[in-house]
N, C-alpha and C positions, 0 to 999 in steps of 0.2 A: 504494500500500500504506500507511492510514493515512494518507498526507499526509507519509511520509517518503520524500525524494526517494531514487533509487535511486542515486545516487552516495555519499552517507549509509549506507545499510545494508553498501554495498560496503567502503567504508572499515575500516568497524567492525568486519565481518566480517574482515574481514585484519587489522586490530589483534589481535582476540580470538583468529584462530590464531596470530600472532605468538607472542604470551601462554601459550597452549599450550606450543607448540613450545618455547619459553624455559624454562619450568617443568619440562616434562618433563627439558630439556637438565639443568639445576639437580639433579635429585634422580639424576641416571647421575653427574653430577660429585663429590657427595655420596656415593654410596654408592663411585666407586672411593677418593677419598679416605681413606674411610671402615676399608675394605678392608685397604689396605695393602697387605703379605706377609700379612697372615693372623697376624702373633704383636705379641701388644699390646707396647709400648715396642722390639720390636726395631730397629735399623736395618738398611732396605731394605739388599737385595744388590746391591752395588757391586764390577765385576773389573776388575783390572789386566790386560792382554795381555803374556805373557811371552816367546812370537814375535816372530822379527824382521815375519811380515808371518802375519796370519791370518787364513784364509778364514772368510766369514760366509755360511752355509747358510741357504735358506729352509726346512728340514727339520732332524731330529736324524739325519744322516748324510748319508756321502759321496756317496751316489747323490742328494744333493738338487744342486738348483742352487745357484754360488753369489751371493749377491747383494750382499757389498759384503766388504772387506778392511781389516783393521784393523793398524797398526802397532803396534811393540812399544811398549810403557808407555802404550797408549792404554789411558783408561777407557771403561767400558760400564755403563751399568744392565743388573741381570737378576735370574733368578724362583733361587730353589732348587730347580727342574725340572731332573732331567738323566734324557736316554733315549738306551741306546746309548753312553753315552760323549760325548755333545752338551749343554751347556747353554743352555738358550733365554732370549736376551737381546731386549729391547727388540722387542716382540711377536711374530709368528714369523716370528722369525731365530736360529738356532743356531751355536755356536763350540764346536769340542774342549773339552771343560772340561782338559784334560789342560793347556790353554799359556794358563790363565784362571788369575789368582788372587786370592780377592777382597780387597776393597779392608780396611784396617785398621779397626773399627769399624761393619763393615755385617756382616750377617748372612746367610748364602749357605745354610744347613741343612748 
């Protein structure tokens, strides 16, 4: 092909999807950055656990499973999403908001 050896084009080819792939990765990092909460200069929602031990739901309620357990005065990132009485922390995983309370200086809605 042209007199370009086929280990060559193969290379190049994997470099250039590299590049791709990199770029594309770049402009999802960019935009959640970007993103935020949603409210210009607010700071992200940050909660204290006021439980001695609380369950962490893959769902906003009881019938969800649960998937991991937080002690008391432990922190969490989370959204100002609550349904049911669940807020959903650290992508989807929900806690009572009832034994959450956010942290001094973040912004929970």
């Amino acid at each position: 092909m042209l007199g370009i050896p086929k280990r060559v084009v193969v290379v190049a080819a994997v470099v250039l999807g590299l590049a791709i792939i990199y770029s594309a990765g770049s402009e999802q990092r960019e935009s959640e950055a970007d993103s935020g909460d949603g409210r210009d200069g607010a700071a992200a929602c940050r909660v204290v656990v006021t439980a001695d031990v609380l369950n962490v739901r893959a769902g906003p309620g009881t019938d969800h499973e649960v998937v991991d357990r937080l002690r008391a005065d432990a922190e969490a990132d989370a959204t100002d999403e609550v349904r049911d009485g669940f807020r959903r922390i650290t992508g989807e995983r929900w806690a009572a908001d009832e034994f959450l309370r956010p942290v001094e200086g973040t912004d929970c809605g």
